[in-house]
Structure formats: C-alpha cells, structure tokens
C-alpha positions in Angstrom: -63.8 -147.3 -68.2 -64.8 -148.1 -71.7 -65.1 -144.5 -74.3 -67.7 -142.9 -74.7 -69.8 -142.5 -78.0 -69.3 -139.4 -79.4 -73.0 -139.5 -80.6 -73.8 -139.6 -76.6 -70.6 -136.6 -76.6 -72.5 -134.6 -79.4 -76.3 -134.8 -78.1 -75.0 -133.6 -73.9 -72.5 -130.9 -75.6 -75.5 -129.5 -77.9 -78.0 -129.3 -74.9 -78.3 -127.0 -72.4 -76.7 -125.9 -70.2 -74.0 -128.9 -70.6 -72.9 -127.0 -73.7 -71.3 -124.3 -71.6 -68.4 -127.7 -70.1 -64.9 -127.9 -70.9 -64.7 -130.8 -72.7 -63.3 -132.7 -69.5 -66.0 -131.9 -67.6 -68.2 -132.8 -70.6 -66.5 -136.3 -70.6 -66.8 -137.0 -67.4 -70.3 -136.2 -67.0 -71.1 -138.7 -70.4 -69.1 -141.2 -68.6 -71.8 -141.2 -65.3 -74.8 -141.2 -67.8 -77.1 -143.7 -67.9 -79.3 -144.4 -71.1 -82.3 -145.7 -71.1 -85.4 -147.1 -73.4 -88.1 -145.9 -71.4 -91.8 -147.5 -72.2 -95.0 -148.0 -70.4 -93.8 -151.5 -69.1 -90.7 -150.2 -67.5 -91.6 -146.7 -66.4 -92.7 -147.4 -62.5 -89.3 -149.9 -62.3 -86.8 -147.7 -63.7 -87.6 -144.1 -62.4 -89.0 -145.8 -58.6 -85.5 -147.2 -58.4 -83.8 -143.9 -59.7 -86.0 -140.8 -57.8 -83.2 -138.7 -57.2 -82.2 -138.6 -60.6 -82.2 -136.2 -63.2 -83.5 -137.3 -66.2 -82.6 -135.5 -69.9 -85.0 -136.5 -73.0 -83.4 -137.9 -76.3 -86.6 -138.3 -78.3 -89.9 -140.2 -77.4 -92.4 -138.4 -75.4 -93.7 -138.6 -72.3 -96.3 -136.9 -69.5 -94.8 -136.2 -66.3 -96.0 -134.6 -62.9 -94.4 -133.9 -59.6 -96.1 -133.3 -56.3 -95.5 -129.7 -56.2 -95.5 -128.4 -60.1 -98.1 -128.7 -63.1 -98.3 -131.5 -65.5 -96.2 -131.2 -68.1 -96.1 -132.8 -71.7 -92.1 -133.0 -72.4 -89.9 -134.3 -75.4 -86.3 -134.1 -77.0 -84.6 -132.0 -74.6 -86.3 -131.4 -72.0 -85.5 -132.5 -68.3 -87.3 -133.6 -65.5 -87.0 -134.6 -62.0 -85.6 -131.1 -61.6 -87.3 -130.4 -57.8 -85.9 -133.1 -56.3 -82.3 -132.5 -57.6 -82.7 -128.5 -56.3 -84.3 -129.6 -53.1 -81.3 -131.7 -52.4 -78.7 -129.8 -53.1 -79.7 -126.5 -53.2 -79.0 -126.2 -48.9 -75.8 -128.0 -49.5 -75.1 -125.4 -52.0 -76.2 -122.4 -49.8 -74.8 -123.3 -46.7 -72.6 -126.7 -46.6 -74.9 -127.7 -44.1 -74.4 -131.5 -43.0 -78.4 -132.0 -42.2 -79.8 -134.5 -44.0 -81.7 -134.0 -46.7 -85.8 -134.3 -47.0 -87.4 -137.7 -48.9 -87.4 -137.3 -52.5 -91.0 -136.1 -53.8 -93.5 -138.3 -55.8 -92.8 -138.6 -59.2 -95.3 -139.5 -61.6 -94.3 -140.2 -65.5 -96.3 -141.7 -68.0 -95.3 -142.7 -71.9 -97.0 -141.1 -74.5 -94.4 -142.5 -77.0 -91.2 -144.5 -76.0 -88.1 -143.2 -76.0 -84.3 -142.9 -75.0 -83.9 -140.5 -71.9 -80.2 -140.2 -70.2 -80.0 -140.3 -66.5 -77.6 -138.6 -64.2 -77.5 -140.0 -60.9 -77.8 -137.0 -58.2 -74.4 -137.3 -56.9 -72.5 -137.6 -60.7 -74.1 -133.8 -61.1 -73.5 -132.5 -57.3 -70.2 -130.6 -58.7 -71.5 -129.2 -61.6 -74.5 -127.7 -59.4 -71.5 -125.7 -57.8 -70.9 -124.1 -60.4 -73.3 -120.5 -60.8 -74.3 -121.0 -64.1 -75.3 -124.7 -64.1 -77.1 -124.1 -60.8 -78.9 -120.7 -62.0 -79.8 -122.3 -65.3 -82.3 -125.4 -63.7 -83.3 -123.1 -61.2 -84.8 -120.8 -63.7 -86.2 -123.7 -65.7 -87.8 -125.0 -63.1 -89.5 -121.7 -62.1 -90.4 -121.1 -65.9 -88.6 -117.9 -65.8 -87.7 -117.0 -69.2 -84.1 -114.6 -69.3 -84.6 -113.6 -65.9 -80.8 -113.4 -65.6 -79.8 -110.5 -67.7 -83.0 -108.5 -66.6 -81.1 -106.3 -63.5 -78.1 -105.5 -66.2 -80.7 -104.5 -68.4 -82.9 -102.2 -66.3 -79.3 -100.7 -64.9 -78.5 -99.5 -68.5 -78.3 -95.8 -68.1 -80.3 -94.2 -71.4 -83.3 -96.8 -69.9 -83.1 -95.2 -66.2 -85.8 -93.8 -64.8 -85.1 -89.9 -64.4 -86.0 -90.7 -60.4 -82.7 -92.3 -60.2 -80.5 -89.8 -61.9 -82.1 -86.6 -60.3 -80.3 -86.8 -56.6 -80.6 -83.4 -56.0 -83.5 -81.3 -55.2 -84.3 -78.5 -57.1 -82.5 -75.2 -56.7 -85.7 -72.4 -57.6 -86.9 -69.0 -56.3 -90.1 -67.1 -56.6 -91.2 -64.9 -58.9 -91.6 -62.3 -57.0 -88.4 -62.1 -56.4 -85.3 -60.0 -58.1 -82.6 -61.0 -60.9 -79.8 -60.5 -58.0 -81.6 -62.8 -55.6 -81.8 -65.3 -58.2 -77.9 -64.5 -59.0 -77.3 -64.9 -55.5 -78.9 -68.4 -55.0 -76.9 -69.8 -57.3 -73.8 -68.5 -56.3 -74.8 -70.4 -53.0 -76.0 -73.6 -54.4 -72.8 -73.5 -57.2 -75.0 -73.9 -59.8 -75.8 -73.0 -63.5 -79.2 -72.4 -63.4 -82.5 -71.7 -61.0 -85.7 -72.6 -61.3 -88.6 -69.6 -61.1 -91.7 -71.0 -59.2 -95.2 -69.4 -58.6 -97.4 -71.4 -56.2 -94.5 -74.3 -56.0 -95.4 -74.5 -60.3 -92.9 -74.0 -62.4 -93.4 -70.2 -64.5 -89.5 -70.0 -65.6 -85.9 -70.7 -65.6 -83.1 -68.6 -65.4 -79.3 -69.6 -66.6 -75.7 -68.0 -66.4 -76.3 -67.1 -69.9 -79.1 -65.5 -69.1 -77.4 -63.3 -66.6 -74.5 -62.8 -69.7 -77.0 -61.6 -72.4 -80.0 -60.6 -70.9 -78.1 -58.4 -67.8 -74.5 -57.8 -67.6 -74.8 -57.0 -71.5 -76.9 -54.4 -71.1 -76.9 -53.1 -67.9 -80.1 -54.4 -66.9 -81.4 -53.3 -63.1 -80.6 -55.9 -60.6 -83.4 -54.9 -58.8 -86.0 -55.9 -61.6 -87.5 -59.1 -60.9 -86.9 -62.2 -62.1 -89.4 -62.6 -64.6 -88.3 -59.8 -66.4 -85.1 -61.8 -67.6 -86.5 -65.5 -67.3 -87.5 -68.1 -70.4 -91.0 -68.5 -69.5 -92.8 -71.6 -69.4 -89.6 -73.8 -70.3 -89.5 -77.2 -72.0 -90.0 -79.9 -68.9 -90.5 -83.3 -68.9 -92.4 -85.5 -66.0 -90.3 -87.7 -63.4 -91.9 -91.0 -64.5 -90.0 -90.5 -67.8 -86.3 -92.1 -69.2 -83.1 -90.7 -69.2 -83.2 -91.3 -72.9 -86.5 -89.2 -73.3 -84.9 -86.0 -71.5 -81.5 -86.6 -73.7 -83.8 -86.6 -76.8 -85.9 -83.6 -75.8 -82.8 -81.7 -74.9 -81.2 -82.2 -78.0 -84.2 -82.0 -80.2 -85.0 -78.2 -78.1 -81.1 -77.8 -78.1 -80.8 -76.9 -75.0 -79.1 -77.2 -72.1 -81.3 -77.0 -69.0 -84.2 -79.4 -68.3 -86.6 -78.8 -65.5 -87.9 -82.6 -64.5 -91.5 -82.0 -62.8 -93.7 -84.9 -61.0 -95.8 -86.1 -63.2 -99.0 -85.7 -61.0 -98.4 -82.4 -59.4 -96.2 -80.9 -61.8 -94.1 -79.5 -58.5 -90.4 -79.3 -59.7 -88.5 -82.5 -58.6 -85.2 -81.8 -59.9 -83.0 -80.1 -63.0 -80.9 -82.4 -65.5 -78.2 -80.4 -67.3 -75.7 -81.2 -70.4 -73.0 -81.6 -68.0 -74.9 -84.6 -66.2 -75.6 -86.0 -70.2 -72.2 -85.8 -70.2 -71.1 -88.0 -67.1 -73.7 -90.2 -67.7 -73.4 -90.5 -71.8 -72.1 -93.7 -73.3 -73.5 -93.7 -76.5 -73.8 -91.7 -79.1 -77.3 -92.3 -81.0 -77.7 -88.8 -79.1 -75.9 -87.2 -82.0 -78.3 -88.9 -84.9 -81.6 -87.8 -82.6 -79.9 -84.0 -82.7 -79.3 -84.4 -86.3 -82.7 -84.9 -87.3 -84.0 -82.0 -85.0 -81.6 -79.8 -86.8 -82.7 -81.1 -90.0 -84.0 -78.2 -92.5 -85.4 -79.8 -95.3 -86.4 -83.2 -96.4 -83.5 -84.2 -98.0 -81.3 -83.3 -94.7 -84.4 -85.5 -92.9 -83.9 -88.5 -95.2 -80.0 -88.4 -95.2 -79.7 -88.6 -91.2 -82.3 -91.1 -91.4 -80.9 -93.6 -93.0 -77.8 -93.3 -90.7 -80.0 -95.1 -87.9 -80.1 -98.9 -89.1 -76.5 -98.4 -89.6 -76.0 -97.1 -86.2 -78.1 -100.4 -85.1 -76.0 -102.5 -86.6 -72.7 -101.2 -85.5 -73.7 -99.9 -81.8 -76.2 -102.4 -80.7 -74.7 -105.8 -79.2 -75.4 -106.0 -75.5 -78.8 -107.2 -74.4 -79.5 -104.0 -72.6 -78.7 -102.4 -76.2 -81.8 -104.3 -77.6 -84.1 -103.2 -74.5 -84.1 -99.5 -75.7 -83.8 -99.9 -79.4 -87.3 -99.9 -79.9 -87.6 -96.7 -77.5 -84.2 -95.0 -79.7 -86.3 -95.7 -83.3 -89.9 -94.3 -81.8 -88.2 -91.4 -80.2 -86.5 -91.0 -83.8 -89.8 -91.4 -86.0 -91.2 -88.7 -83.7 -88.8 -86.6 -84.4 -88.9 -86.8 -88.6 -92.7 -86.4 -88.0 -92.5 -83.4 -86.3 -89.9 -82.0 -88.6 -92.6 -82.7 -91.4 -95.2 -80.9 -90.3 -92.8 -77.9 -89.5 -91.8 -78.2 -93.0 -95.4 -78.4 -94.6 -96.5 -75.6 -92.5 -93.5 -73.4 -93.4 -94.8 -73.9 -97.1 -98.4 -73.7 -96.7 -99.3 -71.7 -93.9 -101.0 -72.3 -90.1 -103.4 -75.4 -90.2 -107.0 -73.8 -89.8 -107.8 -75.4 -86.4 -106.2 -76.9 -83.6 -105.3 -80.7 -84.3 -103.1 -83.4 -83.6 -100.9 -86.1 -85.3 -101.8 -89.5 -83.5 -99.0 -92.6 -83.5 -101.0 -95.6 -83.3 -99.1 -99.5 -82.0 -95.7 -99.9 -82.4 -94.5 -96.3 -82.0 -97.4 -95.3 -79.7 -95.9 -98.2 -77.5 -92.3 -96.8 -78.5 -91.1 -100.5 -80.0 -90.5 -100.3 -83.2 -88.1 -102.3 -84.8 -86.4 -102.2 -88.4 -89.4 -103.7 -89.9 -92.0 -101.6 -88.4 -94.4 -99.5 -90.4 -96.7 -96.2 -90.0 -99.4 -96.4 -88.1 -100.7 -92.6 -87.4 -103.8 -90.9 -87.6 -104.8 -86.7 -87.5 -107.5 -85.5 -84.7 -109.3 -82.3 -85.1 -110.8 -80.4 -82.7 -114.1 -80.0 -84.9 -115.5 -81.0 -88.0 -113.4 -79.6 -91.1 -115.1 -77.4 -94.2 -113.7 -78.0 -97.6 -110.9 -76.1 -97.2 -109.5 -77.0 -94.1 -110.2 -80.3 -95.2 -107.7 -79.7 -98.7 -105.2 -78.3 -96.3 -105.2 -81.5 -93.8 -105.6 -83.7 -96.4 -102.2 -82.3 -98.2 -100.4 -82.2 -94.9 -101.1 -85.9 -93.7 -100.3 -87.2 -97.5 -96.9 -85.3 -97.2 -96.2 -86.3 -93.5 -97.2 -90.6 -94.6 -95.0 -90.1 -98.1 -92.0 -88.0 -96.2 -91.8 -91.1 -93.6 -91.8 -93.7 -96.3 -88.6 -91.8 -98.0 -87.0 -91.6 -94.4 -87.3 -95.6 -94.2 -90.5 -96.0 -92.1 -92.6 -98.1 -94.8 -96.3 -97.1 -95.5 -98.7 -99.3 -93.7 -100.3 -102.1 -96.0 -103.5 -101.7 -94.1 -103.5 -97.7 -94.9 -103.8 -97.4 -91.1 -102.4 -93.6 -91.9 -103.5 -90.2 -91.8 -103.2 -89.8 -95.5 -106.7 -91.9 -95.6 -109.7 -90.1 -95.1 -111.3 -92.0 -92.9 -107.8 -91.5 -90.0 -108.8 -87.5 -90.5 -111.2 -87.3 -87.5 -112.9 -84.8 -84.9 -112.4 -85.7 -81.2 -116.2 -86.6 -81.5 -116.2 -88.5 -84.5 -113.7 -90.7 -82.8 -115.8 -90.6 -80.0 -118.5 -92.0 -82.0 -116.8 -94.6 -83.5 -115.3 -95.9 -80.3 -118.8 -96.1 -79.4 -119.1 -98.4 -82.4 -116.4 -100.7 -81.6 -117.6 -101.3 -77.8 -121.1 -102.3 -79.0 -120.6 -104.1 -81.6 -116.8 -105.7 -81.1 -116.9 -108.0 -84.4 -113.9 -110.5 -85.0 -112.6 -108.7 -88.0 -113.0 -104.8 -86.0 -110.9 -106.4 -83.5 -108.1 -107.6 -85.1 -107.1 -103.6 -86.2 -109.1 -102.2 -83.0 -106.0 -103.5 -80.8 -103.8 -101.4 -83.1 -105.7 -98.0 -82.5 -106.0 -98.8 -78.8 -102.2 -98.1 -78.4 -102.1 -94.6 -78.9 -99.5 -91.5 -78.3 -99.8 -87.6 -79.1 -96.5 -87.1 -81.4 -97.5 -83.2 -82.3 -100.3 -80.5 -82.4 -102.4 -79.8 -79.6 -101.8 -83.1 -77.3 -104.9 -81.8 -75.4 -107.6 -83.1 -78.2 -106.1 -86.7 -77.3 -106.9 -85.6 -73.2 -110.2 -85.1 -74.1 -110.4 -88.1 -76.5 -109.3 -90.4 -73.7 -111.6 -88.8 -71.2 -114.5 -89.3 -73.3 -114.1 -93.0 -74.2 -111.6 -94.2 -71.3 -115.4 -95.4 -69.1 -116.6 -97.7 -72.6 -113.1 -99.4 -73.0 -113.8 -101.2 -69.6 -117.2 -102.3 -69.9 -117.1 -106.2 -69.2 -118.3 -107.7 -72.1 -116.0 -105.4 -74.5 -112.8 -107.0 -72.1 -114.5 -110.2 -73.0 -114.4 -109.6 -76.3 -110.9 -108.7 -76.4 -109.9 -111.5 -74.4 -111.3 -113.8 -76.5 -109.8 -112.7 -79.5 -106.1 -112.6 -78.2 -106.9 -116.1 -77.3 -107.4 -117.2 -80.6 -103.7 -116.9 -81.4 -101.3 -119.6 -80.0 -98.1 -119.8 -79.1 -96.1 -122.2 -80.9 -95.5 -124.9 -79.1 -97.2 -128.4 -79.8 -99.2 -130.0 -77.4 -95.5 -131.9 -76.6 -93.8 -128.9 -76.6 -92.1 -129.1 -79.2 -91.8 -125.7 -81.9 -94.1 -125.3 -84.5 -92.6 -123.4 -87.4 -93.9 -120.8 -89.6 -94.9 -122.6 -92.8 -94.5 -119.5 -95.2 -90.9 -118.9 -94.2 -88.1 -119.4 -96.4 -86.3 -120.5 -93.5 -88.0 -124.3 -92.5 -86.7 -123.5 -88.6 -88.9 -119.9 -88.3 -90.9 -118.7 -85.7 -93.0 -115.6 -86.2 -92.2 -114.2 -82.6 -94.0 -110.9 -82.7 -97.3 -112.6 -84.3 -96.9 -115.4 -81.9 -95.4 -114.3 -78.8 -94.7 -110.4 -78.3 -98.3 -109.3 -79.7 -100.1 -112.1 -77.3 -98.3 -110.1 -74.7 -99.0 -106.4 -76.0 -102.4 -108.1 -76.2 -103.0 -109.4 -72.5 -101.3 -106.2 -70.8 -103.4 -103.7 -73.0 -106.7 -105.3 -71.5 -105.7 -105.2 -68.0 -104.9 -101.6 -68.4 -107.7 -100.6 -70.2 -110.2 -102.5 -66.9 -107.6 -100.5 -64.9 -108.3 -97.3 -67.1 -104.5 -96.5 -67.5 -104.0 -94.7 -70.9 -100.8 -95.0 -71.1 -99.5 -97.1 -74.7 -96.5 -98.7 -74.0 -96.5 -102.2 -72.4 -94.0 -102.0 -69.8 -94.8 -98.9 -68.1 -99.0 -100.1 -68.3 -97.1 -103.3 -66.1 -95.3 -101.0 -64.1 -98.7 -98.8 -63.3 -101.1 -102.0 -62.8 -102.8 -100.9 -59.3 -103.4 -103.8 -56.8 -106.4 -105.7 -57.5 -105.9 -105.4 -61.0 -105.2 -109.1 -61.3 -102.2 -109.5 -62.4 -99.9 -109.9 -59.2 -96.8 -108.3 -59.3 -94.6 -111.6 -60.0 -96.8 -112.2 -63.1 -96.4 -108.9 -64.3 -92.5 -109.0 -63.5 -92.8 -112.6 -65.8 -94.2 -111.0 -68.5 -92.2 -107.9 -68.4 -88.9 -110.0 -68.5 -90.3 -112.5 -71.4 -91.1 -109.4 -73.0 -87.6 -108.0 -72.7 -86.5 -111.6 -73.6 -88.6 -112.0 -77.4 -87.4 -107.9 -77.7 -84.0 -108.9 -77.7 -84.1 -112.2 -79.9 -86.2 -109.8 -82.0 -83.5 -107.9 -82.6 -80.6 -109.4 -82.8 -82.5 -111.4 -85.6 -82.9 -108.4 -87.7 -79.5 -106.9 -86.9 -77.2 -110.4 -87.8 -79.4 -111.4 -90.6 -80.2 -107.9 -92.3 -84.2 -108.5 -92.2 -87.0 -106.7 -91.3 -89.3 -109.5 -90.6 -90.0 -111.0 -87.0 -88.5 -114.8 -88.1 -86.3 -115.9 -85.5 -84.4 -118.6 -86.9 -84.5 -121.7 -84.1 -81.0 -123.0 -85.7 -79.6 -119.5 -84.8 -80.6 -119.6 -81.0 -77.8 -121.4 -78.3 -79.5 -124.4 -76.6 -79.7 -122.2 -73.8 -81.9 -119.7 -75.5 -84.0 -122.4 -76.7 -85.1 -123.5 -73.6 -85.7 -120.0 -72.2 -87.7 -119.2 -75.6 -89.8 -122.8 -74.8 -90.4 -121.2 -71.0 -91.1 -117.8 -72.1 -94.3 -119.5 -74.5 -95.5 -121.7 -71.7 -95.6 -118.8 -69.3 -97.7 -116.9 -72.0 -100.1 -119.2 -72.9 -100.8 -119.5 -68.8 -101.0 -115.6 -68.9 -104.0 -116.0 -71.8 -105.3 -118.6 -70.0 -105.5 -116.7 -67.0 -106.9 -113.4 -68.7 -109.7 -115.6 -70.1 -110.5 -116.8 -66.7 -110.6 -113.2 -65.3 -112.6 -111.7 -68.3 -114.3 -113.9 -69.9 -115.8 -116.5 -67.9 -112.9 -118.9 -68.6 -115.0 -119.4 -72.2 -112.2 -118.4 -74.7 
C-alpha cells in the first residue's frame, strides 16, 4: 500500500477525536480514507453509494440533513453521517449481538460551496468505536452535548457538595426545658461533641464540651439548671440547600467549630457539621485564605491576604472540578472583605443611623466571579435618609467601593456601586423604580436592568432585601416585561456563522478571540434569569435557579441539565484562560483549545442559540 501524505497525516491527527491515536492507529486509519471533491453534480452518486459512511469535512461547505436530526449547515471539521455509524455499531458495541443491523437512514446533503471531505468506510472505523473515548466522543456530538463527560467528576468535588450529602446523621438535640446533665448525658450516649437545644423542633441553642469545661465544671455550676442557662443562643446556622464550601467559609469566618445545618423551608434541624468532618472531608486549603481575611483587623491586613487569592488560583486550580467552584471561592471571598469593611468603618464612625443593607449585584450576587470581575453593589435603607444619615452612608459606601478596589476587586466602569448616589436607596424607592423598569422596559434600561436583577444580601439587615423581593417579585413576571427581556437577550448572538464556523472578536489583540462571557455565558445568565423570574424564584445564582425550575416552567429537565453543563463547560474554559495566560478578560483564544474542546465549544453555542430561540417562542410570541 502506497504512503500516505503527511498533509492527509497532519489534517486527521489535528481533528478530533483522531488526535487522541497512537500514531499506528493514526496511519492506519489515513490509509482506509477516502478523499473526495464533493460538488452539486456528484453529491447524490457519491454519498448514495457510500450511506454507511462517515464523512469528515476538509473545507467547502455544505447543508446536510438526516431523517431523525435538524438541518445543519457544516464546514472544515465537522462530521456527518454520524447516526448511521452509532446505529450500527452502537448494539454491536453494547452487546456483541450477531443480529443484523437496521437499513441505513436517509441522508440528504446539499453543496453550498465544493469541497474536499474524507470518508471512512463503516467497517475501517468499527475498532476505533471500541475504544471509550472515540465512541463517547461522536456520541456526544451527535446529541449536541457540550462537556457532558467531566460533569459527574465535577458535581462529586467535595467543597461543591450539597450539605444533604455530607450530613448522614440526624441531629443529636434536646429541649429546652430540659437540664445541663441531661444535655451532658445525651451526648455521652450519642458520643458526641455537641447537642443541639430545640424549642418547638426550632433551633434556640447549642451546647458543646467546652461549654460544659468553661461554663460548668469551671465553676461549679448546678447540674440541675437548665440548659439554656449555659447554651450559645441563637447560633450561627446555615440552610441544607447550601455547599459544603459555604458552611467551611461560615465556620471559619465565625471561627467556630460547631455548625447547626437547618432545612431551608422549616428551619427544623437536619443535621450538625463539625471541624472534625472539615477535616476528613478537606483537600484544599483556600479555607486558610477565607479565615485569614475574617481575622483580618485593618485594611492593610485585608489587602495583604487579598492579594494572596489569584496566587492561590494559579497554583491550586487545575482540575476541571477546580474551575466549577472558583467563581463560588472568589464571591464567598469578596463577601468577606466587604463585611470586614463595614466592621471597620463602623468601628471608626459609630452605628449607622438606621437599619440597612449592603446589596451584591451580577457576578457576585450569582457567586461567579472571575479574576476580571468588578464591583457591582448597592446600599438599601429601610427609610428615607435626613442629611445626616445621608453624610454617614454616603462615607461608609465610598470607603466600602475604594477598600475593594485596593483588595483587587476593580471599581465598576458603569459606577454600578454604592458609592453613587443614586445605589443609596429606601426599600420603597427601589420599589418605585422597579415599577419604572416593568412599565417602561427601554433597550438601553435593559441592558444594566439584567445586572440589578441578580441580587444577594452580603451584610446589614438581610430582611429589607425580603421585603424588597416581596414587593416587586409579582411585576417581574408580568408577560410583556418577560417579553421584553427576551427580546433583548436575543439580540446578542453566539458566534458562530451561519456555516458554523467562529466568528472572532475584532477588537482583540489576539485575531483567534472569542468573547465567551459576552457571547456565551451572559446569553445563558440571561435565558435562566427569565424563567426564574416567570417562576418567581429569587434566588441569583444560575445553577441553583436551574436546579429550583418547578415543572411547567418550560424548561424540561434535560434542557436545563444542557445548559447547566454548557455552563460549567464556558466556566472552565473561562478560567483556565485567565489562569495560563495571566488576563482578566473573557478572550478565549481558539488556537489554545484541543480539537476536542473545539467541537464541544461549537455544540455548546448551537445548543444556546436553540435555548434563545426557544425562550422567544415561550415569551415572546416567537417575535425576537
């Protein structure tokens, strides 16, 4: 058998997911490839006589439809013929079944432009189907699942598991009513450190071993006293719906060592997480940086840890699952330095004349901020300020804004801050104004209304953004507002041409960019906010709004698990970008990504411009 041109050796070894070959298996595979100039004249000879074929695009481009998929405009690259290679071998795979195999589907392919493709006759490939990652790679291009495979590592990372899964035990607690050596006694039974106090099934207290230490044995207290009488009242808690990594960070930033995990709707104790579980389950120590900055007493102990964290990126971060919860590691972190802020400004200045509360606004209300995030924050108050009180907020939110900037979290360009005036508001002056943006829901007020519409109580009196959200919840899900929203995240397009090919960002100093949280992630913050908001979930962040989308809200469950894996997918591209190039910006370089990850990043903005054509359907009429 003649050799085989390496140019036909260097186009199959730089395409996925032939790159992954030996290079025997490589040769071989280049040695049972067919190449062929495919034009309009041809077409219905060459791919009727071949109909079991898979077919790999060199350049030209072409329109191609199968019985049981969408039509699909393909160039350099892309494959097709994919479901009836799969339906082939896919049972021989599964069960080395002798039963013959079903007829080969239509196949219908039309040229838009003339071009080489390669063909690989179905049995030349049979062997490489065998192998996992061959076979798992076409599967998942032909279902137009975007980094589906790494998902289940991911979710199984332990700072991103669900407290549900690490609270196997159920609560140890006793009533109030009842004495320190009953308590002393239950947990001599249950062998443990610590009991829960209850009234009514709600937790009033928690009592520990060094309670019994310091606040009995150490001076004689009466065991006959009850409970209460030696118990931390109303303890620090945290809901059940929450991460592992928020109770590490609460625990270390409260520093200490007992956390009572509640249900989120009852607020019935579900279970207790102690240091000693952190410390079986810890493998990683961005804990330490998180406890650092609660510690912090001043701003220049503040600033010093926090310019430890992109340097703890860079040197910790390198699995996938490592990118999922960066963005939920930096919020967690900014909440921190902001809270440690306002301790400091009120240590100086006094006790802010009125209840209020500091607001995080998109990236860290959604908690997934990256290097290159900015502030985004607001202050709500539970009435109208006089002059003073307005002096005193005033100097507290410029000193909050300029303290975050010297800690690394830049000052937003678009003075979306709480050092501007305007971000200084009563709950019913933002009540007002939301009124505003539902009625009249301009281009321009949309653009920055999707930014406000992510929002998170960081400090102060969380319940003035309860009553916020119960006020203006009802308007955000008034029809033509949806509409409006719709609309307007339609007006942003992936970038893919109408041949799916990339379409790079013009501005970049790199010619190969693509602006993925412009083009991609936001059309997906985008899409998920507006079904939450017509489902009237508050919550900010885009994965748990997908993971609390009722039925009927629709978006079925395998859509939402698309998005929610493409979002994982950008996330982590997102990342690594910034990590390996030193940026801030959103640019991913397509030269940088493995042939692999360019096809999945090609899948992952066809399924989202299907999700935006879907949401305008739903909300709008299908007039975008």
């Amino acid at each position: 058998m003649s050799a085989v041109p390496q140019q036909v050796l260097t186009f199959l070894g730089e395409s996925a997911p032939f790159d992954t070959l030996s290079d025997s298996d490589l040769g071989e595979l280049a040695r049972h490839a067919s190449l062929i100039y495919l034009t309009q004249d041809n077409v219905a000879e060459l791919i009727d006589k071949r109909a079991t074929s898979l077919y790999l695009i060199a350049n030209g481009q072409f329109t191609v439809h199968d019985c049981d998929g969408p039509v699909k405009h393909l160039s350099e690259g892309d494959y097709f013929n994919l479901s009836n290679i799969l339906n082939k071998y896919q049972t021989d795979t599964a069960q080395q079944s002798a039963t013959a195999c079903s007829p080969p589907t239509p196949l219908s392919v039309s040229v838009d432009q003339p071009g080489l493709i390669y063909q690989f006759a179905g049995d030349s490939i049979a062997s490489l189907l065998q192998q996992p990652a061959i076979f798992m790679f076409f599967s998942t291009l032909y279902t137009d699942m975007a980094g589906h495979q790494a998902i289940e590592m991911s979710n199984s990372m332990w700072l991103y598991r669900p407290l549900l899964d690490v609270i196997n035990n159920q609560p140890v607690s006793v009533d109030h009513a009842q004495s320190i050596q009953a308590a002393a006694m239950t947990m001599a039974d249950h062998n443990v450190s610590s009991v829960l106090v209850t009234k009514d099934n709600l937790l009033t207290g928690i009592v520990t071993d060094r309670d019994l230490r310091n606040r009995v044995v150490a001076h004689g207290c009466d065991i006959s006293a009850p409970v209460t009488q030696i118990m931390t009242a109303q303890p620090a808690s945290i809901s059940d719906n929450r991460t592992l990594f928020d109770a590490m960070a609460l625990m270390s930033e409260k520093n200490i060592h007992h956390l009572p995990v509640v249900n989120q709707t009852t607020r019935q104790p579900v279970g207790m997480l102690t240091a000693t579980d952190l410390i079986r389950l810890q493998r990683s120590n961005v804990l330490f940086v998180i406890g650092a900055l609660a510690k912090a007493s001043n701003l220049y102990e503040l600033t010093a840890v926090a310019w430890q964290i992109p340097h703890y990126f860079a040197s910790a971060a390198r699995r996938p699952g490592d990118f999922d919860i960066a963005g939920k590691v930096l919020s967690q972190a900014t909440d921190i330095m902001t809270r440690r802020l306002l301790a400091f400004y009120e240590a100086d200045h006094g006790p802010a004349p009125m209840h209020w509360c500091w607001l995080a606004y998109g990236s860290q209300a959604r908690e997934d901020q990256t290097m290159g995030s900015d502030q985004d924050n607001s202050l709500l108050l539970a009435r109208q300020p006089d002059a003073a009180a307005s002096r005193y907020f005033a100097g507290m939110s410029h000193y909050v804004c300029q303290g975050l900037a010297k800690c690394g979290i830049r000052l937003c360009e678009g003075n979306i801050m709480a050092s501007n005036p305007a971000l200084r508001q009563s709950v019913d002056q933002a009540y007002k104004e939301a009124q505003q943006w539902v009625n009249q829901p301009t281009p321009a007020a949309l653009l920055k209304l999707n930014i406000f519409l992510d929002v998170r109580a960081v400090a102060g009196h969380r319940e003035l953004l309860a009553q916020l959200h119960e006020l203006r919840m009802p308007l955000f899900k008034r029809p033509l507002f949806l509409a409006a929203l719709v609309r307007s995240t339609n007006d942003i397009a992936v970038p893919l041409s109408l041949f799916q090919k990339f379409v790079y960002h013009k501005q970049a100093a790199y010619p190969d960019s693509i602006d993925i949280k412009v083009n991609a992630v936001a059309i997906i913050n985008n899409l998920v906010r507006v079904y939450a908001l017509a489902s009237q979930i508050s919550t900010p962040g885009t994965l748990p709004r997908l993971a609390g989308l009722p039925k009927g809200s629709g978006l079925s469950v395998k859509d939402a698990e698309n998005l929610r894996d493409i979002w994982l997918f950008l996330g982590r591209l997102r990342w690594r970008h910034q990590l390996t190039n030193s940026v801030t910006d959103n640019r991913v370089r397509v030269s940088q990504l493995s042939s692999i990850e360019k096809h999945q990043l090609k899948a992952a903005f066809k399924a989202i411009e299907r999700a935006q054509q879907a949401a305008v359907l739903r909300f709008a009429g299908g007039m975008g």
